[in-house]
DRENTOR-166522 format. One record per residue (C-alpha): residue in three letters; x, y, z. Coordinates in steps of 0.001 Angstrom, whole numbers, plus 500000, padded with zeros to 6 digits. Each point is the difference from the previous one (the first is absolute). Layout:
<pts>
ALAXYZ;...
</pts>
This chain:
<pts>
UNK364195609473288831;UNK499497500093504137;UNK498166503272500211;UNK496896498482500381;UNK501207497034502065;UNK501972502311502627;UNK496510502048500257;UNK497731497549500347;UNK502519498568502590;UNK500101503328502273;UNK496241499960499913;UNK499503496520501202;UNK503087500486502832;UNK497968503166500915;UNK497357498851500699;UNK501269496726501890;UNK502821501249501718;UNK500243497971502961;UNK499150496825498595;UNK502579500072496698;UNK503007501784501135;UNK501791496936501801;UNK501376497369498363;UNK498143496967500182;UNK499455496661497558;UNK498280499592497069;UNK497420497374497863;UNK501254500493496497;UNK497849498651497058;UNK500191500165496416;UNK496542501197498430;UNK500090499304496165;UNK497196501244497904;UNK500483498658496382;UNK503164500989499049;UNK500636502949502656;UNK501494499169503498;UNK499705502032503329;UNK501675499323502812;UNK497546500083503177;UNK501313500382503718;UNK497926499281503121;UNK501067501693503135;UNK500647497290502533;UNK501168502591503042;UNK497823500756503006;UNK496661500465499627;UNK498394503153499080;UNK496928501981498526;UNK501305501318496218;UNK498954503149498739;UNK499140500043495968;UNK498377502351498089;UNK498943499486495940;UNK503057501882498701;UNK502041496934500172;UNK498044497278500281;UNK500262497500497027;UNK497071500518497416;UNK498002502100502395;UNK496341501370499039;UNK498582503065501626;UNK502054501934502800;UNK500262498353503252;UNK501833499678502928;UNK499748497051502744;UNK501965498345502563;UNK500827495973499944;UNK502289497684501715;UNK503635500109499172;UNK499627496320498647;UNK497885501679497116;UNK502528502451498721;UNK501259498232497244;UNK502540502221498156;UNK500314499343496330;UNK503340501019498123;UNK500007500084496181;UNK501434501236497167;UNK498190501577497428;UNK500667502373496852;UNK498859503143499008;UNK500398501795496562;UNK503354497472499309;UNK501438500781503276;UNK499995497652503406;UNK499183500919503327;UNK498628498479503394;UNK496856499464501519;UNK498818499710503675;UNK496379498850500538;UNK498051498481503376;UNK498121497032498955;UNK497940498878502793;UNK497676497392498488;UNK503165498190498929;UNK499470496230500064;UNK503163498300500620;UNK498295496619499702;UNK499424500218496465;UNK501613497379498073;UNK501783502526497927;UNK502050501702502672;UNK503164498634501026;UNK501645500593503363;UNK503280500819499991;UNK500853499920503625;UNK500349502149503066;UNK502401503104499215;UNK501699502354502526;UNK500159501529502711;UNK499360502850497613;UNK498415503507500748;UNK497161501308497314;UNK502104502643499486;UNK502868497433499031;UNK497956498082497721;UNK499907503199497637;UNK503125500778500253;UNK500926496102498611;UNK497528500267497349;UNK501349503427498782;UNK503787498308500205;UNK498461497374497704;UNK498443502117497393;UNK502923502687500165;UNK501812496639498265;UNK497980500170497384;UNK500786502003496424;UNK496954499781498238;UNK496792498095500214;UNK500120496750496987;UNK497499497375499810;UNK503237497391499901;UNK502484500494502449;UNK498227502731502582;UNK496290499955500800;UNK497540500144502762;UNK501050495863500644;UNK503553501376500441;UNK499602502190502408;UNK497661497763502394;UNK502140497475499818;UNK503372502459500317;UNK498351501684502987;UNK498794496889501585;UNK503714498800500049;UNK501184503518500970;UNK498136499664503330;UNK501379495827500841;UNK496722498283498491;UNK501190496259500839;UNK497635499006497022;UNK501346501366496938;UNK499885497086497340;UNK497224501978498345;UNK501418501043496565;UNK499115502517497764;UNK498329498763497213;UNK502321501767497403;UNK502867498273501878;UNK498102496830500542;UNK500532499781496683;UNK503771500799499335;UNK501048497234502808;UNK497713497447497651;UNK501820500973497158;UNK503506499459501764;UNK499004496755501207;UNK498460498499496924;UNK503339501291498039;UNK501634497741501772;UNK497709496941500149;UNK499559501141495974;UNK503546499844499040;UNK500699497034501890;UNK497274498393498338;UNK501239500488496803;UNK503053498866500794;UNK498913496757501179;UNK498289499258496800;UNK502795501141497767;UNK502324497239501964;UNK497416497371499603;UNK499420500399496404;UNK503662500295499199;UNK500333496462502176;UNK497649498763497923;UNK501032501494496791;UNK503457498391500447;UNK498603496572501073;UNK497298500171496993;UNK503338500380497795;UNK501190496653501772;UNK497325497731499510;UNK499402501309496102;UNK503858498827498834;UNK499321496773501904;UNK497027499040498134;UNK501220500852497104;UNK496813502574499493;UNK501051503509497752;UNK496594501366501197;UNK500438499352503935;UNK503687501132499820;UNK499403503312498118;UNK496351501129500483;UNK499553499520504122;UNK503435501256500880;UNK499369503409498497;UNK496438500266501276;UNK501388499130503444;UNK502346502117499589;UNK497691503244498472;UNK498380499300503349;UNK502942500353501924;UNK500718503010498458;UNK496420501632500057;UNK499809499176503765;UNK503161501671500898;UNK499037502480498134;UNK496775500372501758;UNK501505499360503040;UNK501988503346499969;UNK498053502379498010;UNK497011499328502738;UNK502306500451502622;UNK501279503183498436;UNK496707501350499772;UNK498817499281503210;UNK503422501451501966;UNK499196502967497816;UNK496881500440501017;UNK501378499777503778;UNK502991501864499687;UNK498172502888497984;UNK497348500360503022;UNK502696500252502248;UNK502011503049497951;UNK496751501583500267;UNK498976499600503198;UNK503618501242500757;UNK499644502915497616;UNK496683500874502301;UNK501861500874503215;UNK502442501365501877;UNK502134498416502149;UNK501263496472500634;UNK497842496861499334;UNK500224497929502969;UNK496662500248499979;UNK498953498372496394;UNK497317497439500718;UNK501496497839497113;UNK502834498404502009;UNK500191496195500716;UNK499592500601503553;UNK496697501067499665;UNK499027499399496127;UNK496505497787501004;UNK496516501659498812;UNK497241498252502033;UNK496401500143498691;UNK498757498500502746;UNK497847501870502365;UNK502343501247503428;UNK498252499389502893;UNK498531502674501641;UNK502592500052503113;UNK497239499887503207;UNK502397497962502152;UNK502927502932499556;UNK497844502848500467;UNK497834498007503021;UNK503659499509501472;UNK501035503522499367;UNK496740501345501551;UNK500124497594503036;UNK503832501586500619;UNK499026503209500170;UNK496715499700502010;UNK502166498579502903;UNK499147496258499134;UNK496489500719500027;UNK497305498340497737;UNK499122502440497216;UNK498371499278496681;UNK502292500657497298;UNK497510500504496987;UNK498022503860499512;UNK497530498476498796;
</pts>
């Protein structure tokens, strides 16, 4: 599952020796395409002239090699699957656009070495049983590894688990619902009782009473049996996404503390990584963006 990660890794460190082996900070950014997620890292330690070749450099045509500014080597980490069985993926993307609206920024991580940075992604995916489309996917592990590094912007859910944490939620609001309206019609299925023996009416004392009351009854039981359903749905992605790893769960994204899926673009984070590349020029004025 990290062959090709820890090779792919020795190559790059080869090549850049001087420039990657200390431990320095780092622009993290989520990169979803579709459905898949990669987790992409900008190097934001002293300047230096990065060595790539095509071998690992993401989607590469032809056989190259070339030399660009360390602000350029943008490291992608994914994980894929091959014939039913997961492993990771280290690219070099170095037309990456972090101003797209897609991307998200998900804050400054580190001091971290490159070497480091592997060995967190392989403690990540050495979690991992088995590769599921519910419960432990390429979303999973950006969003596990981001965390496993100190992202400070984390509130990016899975989709998968998006959806769980909605479920939970609306049990509640659901059940609650359906309690309300099984109180109010029993209210008024007691007071439409009242009024029919004091005007004397059969019809108003028998007929309302039990519709009010039907109601009653058909909103409790609506009121619980959509609750059920939905805290099964929630509690059965959780025994899966337990079932999926090893380990404890303190990291499970589904937890109150941090149970909010925003849609909304993130921004793409110039002022922290203008202040982080300021701080390690000395103070001097240095333009933050590659591109």
């Amino acid at each position: 599952a990290t062959s090709l990660l820890r090779e792919r890794t020795a190559m790059i460190l080869g090549m850049n020796p001087r420039g990657l082996r200390e431990p320095m900070l780092w622009a993290a950014y989520l990169w979803p395409t579709r459905r898949h997620w990669a987790l992409v890292l900008q190097p934001l330690g002293e300047h230096f002239e990065a060595r790539i070749v095509d071998d690992f450099v993401y989607h590469a045509s032809g056989c190259f090699g070339l030399e660009l500014p360390s602000t350029r080597l943008f490291l992608v980490y994914e994980l894929l699957v091959h014939d039913g069985g997961l492993f990771l993926k280290l690219s070099v993307k170095p037309d990456f656009d972090r101003k797209r609206d897609d991307i998200r920024f998900m804050g400054l991580v580190g001091p971290e070495t490159f070497q480091g940075l592997a060995d967190r992604a392989e403690a990540v995916v050495r979690r991992y049983r088995s590769y599921s489309l519910i419960g432990c996917n390429c979303q999973h592990f950006a969003a596990d590894f981001a965390r496993s590094l100190g992202a400070t912007s984390t509130k990016v859910l899975p989709e998968d688990e998006a959806v769980a944490n909605a479920a939970s939620d609306s049990a509640f609001a659901v059940g609650v619902t359906g309690v309300a309206m099984a109180a109010t019609a029993g209210a008024g299925a007691a007071g439409a009782s009242a009024v029919g023996i004091v005007a004397g009416s059969p019809l108003v004392a028998s007929v309302v009473p039990f519709a009010l009351a039907s109601l009653a009854t058909a909103s409790l039981a609506a009121g619980v049996l959509g609750g059920a359903a939905l805290v099964g749905l929630a509690g059965g992605y959780r025994l899966i996404y337990r079932n999926l790893r090893d380990g404890d769960e303190e990291g499970f994204h589904g937890s109150k503390a941090k149970g909010h899926c925003y849609s909304a673009h993130w921004p793409a984070g110039d002022e922290e990584v203008a202040a982080a590349d300021e701080a390690r020029s000395g103070g001097s004025s240095r333009a933050s963006s590659p591109f």
